[in-house]
C-alpha positions as CSV (number, residue, x, y, z in Angstrom):
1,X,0.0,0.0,0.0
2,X,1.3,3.1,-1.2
3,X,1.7,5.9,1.7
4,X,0.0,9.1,1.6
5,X,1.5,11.9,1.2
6,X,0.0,15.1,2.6
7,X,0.4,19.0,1.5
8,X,0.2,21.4,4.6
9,X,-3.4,22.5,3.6
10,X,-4.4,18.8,3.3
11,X,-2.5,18.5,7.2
12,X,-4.3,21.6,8.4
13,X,-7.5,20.3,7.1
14,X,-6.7,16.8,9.1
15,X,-5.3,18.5,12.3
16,X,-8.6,20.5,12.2
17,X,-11.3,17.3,11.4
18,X,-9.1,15.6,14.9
19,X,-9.6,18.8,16.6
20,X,-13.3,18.9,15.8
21,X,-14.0,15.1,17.0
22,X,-12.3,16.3,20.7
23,X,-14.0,19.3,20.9
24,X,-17.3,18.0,20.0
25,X,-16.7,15.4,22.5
26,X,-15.7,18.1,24.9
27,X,-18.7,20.4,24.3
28,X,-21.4,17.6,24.8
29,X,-19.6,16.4,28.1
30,X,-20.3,20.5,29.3
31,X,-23.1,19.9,31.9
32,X,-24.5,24.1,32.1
33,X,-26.1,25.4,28.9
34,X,-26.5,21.7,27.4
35,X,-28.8,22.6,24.4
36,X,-26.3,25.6,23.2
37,X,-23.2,23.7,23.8
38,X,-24.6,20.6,21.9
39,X,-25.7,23.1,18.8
40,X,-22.5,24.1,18.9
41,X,-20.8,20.5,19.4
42,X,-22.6,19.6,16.4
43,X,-21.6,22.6,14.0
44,X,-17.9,21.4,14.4
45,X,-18.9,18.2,13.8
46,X,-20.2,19.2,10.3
47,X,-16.9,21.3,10.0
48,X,-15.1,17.8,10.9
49,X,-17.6,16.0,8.1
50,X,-16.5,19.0,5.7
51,X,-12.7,18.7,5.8
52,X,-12.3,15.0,5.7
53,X,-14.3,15.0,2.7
54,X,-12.0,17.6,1.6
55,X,-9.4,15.5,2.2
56,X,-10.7,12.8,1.1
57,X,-11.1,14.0,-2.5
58,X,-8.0,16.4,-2.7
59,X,-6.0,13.0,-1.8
60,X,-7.5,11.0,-4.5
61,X,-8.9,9.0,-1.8
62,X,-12.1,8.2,-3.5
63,X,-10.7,5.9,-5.7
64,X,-9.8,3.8,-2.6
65,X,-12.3,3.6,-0.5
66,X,-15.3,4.9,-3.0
67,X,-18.4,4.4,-0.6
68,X,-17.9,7.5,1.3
69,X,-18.4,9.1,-1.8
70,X,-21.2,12.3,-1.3
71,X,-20.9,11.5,2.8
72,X,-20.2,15.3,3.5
73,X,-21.8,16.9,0.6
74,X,-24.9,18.4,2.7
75,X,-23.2,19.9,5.7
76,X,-23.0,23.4,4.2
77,X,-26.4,23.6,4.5
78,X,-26.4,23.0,8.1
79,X,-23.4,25.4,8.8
80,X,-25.9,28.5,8.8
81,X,-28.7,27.3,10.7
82,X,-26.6,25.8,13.2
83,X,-24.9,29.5,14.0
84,X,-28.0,31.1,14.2
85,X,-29.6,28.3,16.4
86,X,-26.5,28.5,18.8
87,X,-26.7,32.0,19.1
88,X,-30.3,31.9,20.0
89,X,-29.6,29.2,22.8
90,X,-26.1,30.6,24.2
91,X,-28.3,33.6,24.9
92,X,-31.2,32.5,26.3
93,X,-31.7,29.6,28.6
94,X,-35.2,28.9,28.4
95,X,-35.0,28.1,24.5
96,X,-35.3,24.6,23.7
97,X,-34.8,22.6,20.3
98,X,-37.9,21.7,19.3
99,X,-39.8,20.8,16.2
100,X,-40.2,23.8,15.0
101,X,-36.4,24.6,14.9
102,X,-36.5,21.6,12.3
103,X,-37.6,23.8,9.5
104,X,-34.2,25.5,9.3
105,X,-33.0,22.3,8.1
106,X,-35.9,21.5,5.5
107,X,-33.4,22.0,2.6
108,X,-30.5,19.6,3.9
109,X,-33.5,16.8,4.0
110,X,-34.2,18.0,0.2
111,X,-31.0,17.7,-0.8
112,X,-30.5,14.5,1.4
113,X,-33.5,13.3,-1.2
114,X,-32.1,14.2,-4.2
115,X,-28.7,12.4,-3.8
116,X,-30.1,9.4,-2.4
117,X,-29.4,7.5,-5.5
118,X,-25.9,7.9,-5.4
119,X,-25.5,6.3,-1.7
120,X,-27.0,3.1,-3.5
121,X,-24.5,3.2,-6.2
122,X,-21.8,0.3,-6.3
123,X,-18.0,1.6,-5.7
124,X,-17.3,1.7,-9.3
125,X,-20.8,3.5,-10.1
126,X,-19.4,5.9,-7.5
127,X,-16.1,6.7,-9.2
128,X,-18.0,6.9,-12.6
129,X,-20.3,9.8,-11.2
130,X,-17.3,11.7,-9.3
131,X,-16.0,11.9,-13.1
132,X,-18.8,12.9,-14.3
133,X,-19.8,15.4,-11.9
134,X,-15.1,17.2,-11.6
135,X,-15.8,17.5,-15.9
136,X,-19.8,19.7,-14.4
137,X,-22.3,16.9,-15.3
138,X,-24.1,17.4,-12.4
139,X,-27.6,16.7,-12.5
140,X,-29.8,19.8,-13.4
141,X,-31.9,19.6,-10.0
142,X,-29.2,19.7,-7.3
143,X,-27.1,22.0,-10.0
144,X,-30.0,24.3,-10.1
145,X,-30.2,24.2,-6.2
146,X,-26.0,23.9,-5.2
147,X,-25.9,27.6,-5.5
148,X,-28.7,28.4,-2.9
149,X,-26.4,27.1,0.1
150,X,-24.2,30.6,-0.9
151,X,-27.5,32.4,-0.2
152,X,-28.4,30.5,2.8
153,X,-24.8,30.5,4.6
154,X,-24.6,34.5,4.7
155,X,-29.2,35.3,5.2
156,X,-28.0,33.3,8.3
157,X,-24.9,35.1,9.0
158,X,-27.3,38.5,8.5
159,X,-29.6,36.5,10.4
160,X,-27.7,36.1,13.3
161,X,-26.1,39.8,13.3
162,X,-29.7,41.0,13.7
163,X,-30.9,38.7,16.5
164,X,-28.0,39.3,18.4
165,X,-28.1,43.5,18.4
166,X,-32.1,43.1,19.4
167,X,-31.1,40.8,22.1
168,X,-28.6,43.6,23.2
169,X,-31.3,45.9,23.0
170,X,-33.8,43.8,25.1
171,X,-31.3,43.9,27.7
172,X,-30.8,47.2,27.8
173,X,-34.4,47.5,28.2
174,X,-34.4,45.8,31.8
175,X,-31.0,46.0,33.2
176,X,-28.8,49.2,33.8
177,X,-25.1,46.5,33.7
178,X,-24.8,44.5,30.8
179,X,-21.0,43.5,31.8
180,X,-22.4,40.2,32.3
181,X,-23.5,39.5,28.6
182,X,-21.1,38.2,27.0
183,X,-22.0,38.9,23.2
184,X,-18.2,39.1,21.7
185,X,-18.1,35.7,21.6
186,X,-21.7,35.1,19.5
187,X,-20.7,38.5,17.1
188,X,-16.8,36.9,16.2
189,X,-18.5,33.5,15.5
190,X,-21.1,34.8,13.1
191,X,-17.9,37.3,11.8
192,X,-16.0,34.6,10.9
193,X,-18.8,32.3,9.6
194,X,-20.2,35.0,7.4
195,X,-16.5,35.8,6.1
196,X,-15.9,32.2,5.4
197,X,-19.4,32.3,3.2
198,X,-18.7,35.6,1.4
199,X,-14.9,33.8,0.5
200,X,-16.5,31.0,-0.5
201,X,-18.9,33.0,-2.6
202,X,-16.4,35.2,-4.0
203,X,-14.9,32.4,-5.2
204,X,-17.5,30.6,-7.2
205,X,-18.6,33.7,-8.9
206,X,-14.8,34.8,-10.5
207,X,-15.3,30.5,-11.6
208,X,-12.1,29.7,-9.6
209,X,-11.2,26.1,-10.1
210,X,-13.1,23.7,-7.6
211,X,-10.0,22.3,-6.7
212,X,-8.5,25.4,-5.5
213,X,-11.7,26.6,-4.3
214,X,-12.6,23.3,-1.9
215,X,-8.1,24.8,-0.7
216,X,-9.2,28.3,0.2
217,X,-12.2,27.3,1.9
218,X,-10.9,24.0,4.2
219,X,-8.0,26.4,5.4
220,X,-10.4,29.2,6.8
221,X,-12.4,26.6,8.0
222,X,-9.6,24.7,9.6
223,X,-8.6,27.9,11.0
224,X,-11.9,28.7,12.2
225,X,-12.3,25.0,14.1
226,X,-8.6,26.4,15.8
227,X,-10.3,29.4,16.8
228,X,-13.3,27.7,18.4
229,X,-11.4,25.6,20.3
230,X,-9.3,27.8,21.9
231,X,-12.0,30.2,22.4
232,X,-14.9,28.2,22.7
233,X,-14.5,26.4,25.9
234,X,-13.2,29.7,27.4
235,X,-16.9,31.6,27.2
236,X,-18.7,32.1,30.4
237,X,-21.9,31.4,29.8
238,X,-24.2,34.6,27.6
239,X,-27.6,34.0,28.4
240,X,-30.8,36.5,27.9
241,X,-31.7,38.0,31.3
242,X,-35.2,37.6,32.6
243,X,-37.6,40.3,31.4
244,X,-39.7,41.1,33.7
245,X,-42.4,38.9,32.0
246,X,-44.5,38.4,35.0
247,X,-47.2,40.4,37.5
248,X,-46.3,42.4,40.5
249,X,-47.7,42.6,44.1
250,X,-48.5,46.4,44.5
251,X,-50.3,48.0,47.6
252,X,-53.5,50.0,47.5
253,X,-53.7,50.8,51.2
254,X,-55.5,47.8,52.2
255,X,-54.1,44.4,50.7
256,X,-51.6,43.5,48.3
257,X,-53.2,43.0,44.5
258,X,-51.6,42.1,41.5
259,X,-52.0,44.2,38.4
260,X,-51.5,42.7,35.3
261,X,-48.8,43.5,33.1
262,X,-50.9,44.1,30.2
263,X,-54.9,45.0,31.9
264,X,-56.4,48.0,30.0
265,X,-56.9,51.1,32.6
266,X,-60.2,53.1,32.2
267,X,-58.2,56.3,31.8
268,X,-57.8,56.1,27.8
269,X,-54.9,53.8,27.7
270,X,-52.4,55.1,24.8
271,X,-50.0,52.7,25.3
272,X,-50.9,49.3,23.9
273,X,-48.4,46.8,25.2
274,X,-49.2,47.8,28.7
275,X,-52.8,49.3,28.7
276,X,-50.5,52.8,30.5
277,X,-53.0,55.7,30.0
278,X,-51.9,59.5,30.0
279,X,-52.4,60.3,33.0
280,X,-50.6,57.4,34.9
281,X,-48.1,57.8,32.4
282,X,-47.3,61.5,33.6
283,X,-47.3,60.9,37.0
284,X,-45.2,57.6,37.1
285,X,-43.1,59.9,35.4
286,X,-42.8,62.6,37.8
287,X,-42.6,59.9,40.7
288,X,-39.5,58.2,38.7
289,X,-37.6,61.1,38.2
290,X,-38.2,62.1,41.9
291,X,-36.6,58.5,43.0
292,X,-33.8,59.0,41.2
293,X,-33.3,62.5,42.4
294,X,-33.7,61.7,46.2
295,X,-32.6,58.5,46.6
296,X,-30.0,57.2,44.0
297,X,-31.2,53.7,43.0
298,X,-28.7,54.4,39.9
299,X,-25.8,53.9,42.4
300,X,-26.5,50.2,42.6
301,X,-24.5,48.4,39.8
302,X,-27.3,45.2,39.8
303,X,-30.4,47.8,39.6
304,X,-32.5,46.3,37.3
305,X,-35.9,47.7,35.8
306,X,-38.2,44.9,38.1
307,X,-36.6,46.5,41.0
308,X,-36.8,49.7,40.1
309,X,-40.8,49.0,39.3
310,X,-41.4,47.3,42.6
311,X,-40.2,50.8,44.0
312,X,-42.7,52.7,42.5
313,X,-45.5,50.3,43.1
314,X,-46.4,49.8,39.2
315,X,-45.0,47.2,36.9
316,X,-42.0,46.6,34.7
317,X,-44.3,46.9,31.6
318,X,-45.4,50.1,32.7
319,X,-42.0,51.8,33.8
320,X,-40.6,50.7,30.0
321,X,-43.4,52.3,28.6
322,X,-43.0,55.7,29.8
323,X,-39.0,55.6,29.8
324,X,-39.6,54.3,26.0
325,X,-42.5,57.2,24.8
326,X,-41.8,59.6,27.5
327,X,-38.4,60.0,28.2
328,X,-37.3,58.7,24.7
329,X,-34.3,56.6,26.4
330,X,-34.0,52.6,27.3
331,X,-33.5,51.5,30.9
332,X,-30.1,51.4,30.5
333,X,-29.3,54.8,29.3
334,X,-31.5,56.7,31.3
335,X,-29.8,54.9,34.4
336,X,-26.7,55.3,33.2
337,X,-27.1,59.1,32.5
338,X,-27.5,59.7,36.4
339,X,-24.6,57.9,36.5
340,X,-22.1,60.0,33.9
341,X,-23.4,63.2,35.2
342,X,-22.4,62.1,39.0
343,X,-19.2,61.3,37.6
344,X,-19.5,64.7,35.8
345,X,-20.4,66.2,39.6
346,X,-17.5,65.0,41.3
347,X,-14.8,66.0,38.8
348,X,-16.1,69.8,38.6
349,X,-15.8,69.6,42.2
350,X,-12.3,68.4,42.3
351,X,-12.3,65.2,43.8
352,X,-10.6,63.7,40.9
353,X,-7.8,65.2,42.5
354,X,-7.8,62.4,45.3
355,X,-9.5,59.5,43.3
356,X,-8.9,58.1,40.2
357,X,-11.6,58.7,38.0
358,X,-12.6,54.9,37.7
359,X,-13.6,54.8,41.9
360,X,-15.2,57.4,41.0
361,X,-17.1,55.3,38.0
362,X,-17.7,52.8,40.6
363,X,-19.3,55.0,43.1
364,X,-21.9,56.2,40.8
365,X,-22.8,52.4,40.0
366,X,-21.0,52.1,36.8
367,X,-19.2,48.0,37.5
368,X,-16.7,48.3,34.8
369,X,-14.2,50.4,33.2
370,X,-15.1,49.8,29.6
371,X,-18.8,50.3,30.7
372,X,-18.3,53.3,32.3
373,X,-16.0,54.9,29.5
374,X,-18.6,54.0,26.6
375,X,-21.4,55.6,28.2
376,X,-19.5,58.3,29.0
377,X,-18.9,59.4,25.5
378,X,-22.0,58.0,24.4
379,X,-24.0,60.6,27.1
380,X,-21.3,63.5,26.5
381,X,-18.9,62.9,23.6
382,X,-16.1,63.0,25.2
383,X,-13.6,60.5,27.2
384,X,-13.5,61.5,30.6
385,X,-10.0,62.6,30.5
386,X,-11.1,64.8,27.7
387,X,-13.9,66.3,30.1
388,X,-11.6,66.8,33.0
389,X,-9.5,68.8,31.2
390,X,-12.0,70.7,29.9
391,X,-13.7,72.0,33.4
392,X,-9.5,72.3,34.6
393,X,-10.3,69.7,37.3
C-alpha cells in the first residue's frame, strides 16, 4: 500500500477534522447550557464531516475507499442554521430545540432526497459519477439548487447579526449592567462564519477552479475550528436576562393586589403593550424622576428595571413604557445618564484630585471600566480625561 503523502493545507485540514472530533466530544460532556453547547458540538462536527471530505477528495482517496463518496456533501447547509440556532440558545436559557427549529434544516432533508441514488450506487458506479460530476455533469436539479447554500450561509450570518443587536437591546431594556453578557463571543462566531461564506462565494462567482476553491475554503475553516477551540471552551456562559415577564404585588392601602402586566386602565390607555393611559403615564413619570433625584437607585451596579418598578408600586411593563414614549431613552441609558453626570459632579468639584476617575465610575454604580468609558462618550462625547480637562479639574 502506497503511503499518503499530505500537502500542509491537506494537514491543516486533518489536524482541524481531529480537533473537531475532541471538541465535540468536549462540548457535549459541558453539563451548564446543554442545548447551546450541543448546537455548537454539532456545528464542528459538520466542519469535521466537511474537511475530511475535503481530504478525502484532494488525496484521491475516493478511488480507494469509493463508498464515502457524497458522505459530507450536505453539511454546508447546516453550517448556517446551526450559528443562528446556537446564538439563540447561548443567549437565552429557556430556548429549547424543538420541532419547529426543524424547519431551518428542511433544505438539507431536500438535498438528502435528491442524492439518495448515489448512496446506493456500487463503488465503481461511485467513481463513474465523481468523473462525471469534476468534468460539471451534475444533474440539473441539485445544479439548479448547489448555488442556494451561498444564499443560505450569509441570510443566516445577517440573520444572526440582527438577533443578536435586538437581544442587546432587550437587555438594555431591563438591566442598567450588561458586563455580564457576554455577546463578543456570539458576534466573532457569526464574523467569521459569514466571512468564510462571502470567500467562498467570492470564489465561485470569479469561476475559480473547484479544486482550489474546496483549498481556500478548508484552510479558513480549519482555522476557524482552531479558533473555536481555543476560544470556545473559554466563554462564560451569555444568556438573555429575565424580562420582567411576569405580575407584580402592589399595595392600595388595604391588601396586596396584582395588576396585570398588560390589563387596560379606564383612563384612555395610549400605550398598547401595557394598557399605560396618559395620565398614569405623567405621574409615574414625575414619581420616577423624583426617585432617582432623592434616593440614588442608579448607584446600585445590579439595579434592574423589576426593582426599580417594585419601588414605585407599578409594573415593569409600565416603567418601560414611559422611559420608551416619555423619556425617549431605554433603561439602560437613562440609568446610566444619572450615573455620567455624577461622575461629571465629582470631577467639577475636584475630587478627581484624590481618586482616580474609575472609583469614581464605581461609586456612581457604573461595574466596569469599559462600561463606564462607553457611556460616557456616548452621554457626552467626550472620554473622561477629555472632560476633565475641559472644566481644569
Amino acid at each position: 500500500m502506497a503511503s499518503l503523502t499530505l500537502d500542509w493545507i491537506q494537514l491543516a485540514a486533518v489536524v482541524g477534522a481531529l480537533q473537531g472530533l475532541f471538541l465535540a466530544g468536549a462540548l457535549v460532556a459541558q453539563r451548564n447550557n446543554r442545548t447551546a453547547n450541543r448546537l455548537l458540538a454539532a456545528l464542528v462536527t459538520a466542519f469535521t464531516i466537511y474537511l475530511a471530505s475535503s481530504v478525502y477528495f484532494t488525496t484521491g482517496l475516493i478511488y480507494k475507499y469509493p463508498h464515502f463518496f457524497g458522505v459530507g456533501y450536505q453539511t454546508p447547509w447546516i453550517f448556517g442554521p446551526l450559528v443562528y440556532l446556537y446564538a439563540v440558545s447561548a443567549s437565552d436559557r429557556s430556548w429549547r430545540f424543538n420541532r419547529r427549529a426543524l424547519i431551518h434544516f428542511l433544505p438539507v432533508f431536500v438535498m438528502i432526497v435528491l442524492a439518495s441514488p448515489y448512496y446506493m450506487m456500487s463503488g465503481a458506479e461511485k467513481i463513474a459519477a465523481y468523473e462525471r460530476w469534476r468534468v460539471g455533469a451534475i444533474p440539473s436539479p441539485i445544479r439548479m439548487l448547489d448555488p442556494l447554500k451561498y444564499v443560505s450561509g450569509i441570510g443566516y450570518t445577517a440573520a444572526t447579526v440582527l438577533y443578536l443587536r435586538q437581544h442587546r437591546r432587550r437587555i438594555e431594556d431591563s438591566y442598567s449592567n450588561t458586563a455580564r453578557v457576554n455577546l463578543i463571543w456570539l458576534l466573532w462566531l457569526a464574523a467569521a462564519a459569514g466571512s468564510i461564506w462571502l470567500l467562498a462565494t467570492t470564489l465561485r462567482v470569479a469561476d475559480v477552479g473547484s479544486g482550489l476553491r474546496d483549498e481556500h475554503i478548508s484552510l479558513a475553516m480549519a482555522l476557524l475550528v482552531y479558533a473555536i477551540g481555543y476560544l470556545g471552551l473559554r466563554q462564560p456562559e451569555v444568556f438573555r436576562y429575565e424580562t420582567a415577564e411576569y405580575r407584580i404585588p402592589v399595595r392600595d392601602g388595604r391588601q396586596a393586589v396584582v395588576h396585570d402586566a398588560l390589563a387596560v386602565e379606564p383612563d384612555a390607555p395610549r400605550y398598547d403593550r401595557s394598557g399605560l393611559g396618559d395620565r398614569e403615564a405623567t405621574r409615574l413619570k414625575e414619581s420616577l424622576v423624583a426617585l432617582m433625584d432623592a434616593d440614588h437607585p442608579w448607584k446600585d451596579s445590579e439595579l434592574t428595571l423589576a426593582d426599580l418598578a417594585t419601588r414605585l408600586d407599578t409594573t415593569p411593563h409600565k416603567l418601560s413604557e414611559v422611559l420608551n414614549a416619555e423619556i425617549g431613552l431605554t433603561f439602560y441609558d437613562f440609568v446610566n445618564g444619572y450615573r455620567v453626570r455624577e461622575v461629571q459632579r465629582r470631577i467639577q468639584a475636584g475630587d478627581a484630585r484624590t481618586l482616580k476617575i474609575l472609583a469614581l465610575a464605581l461609586d456612581a454604580g457604573f461595574a466596569s471600566k469599559s462600561t463606564f468609558n462607553q457611556a460616557f462618550k456616548k452621554h457626552t462625547n467626550q472620554t473622561p480625561s477629555d472632560f476633565r480637562q475641559t472644566v481644569g479639574a
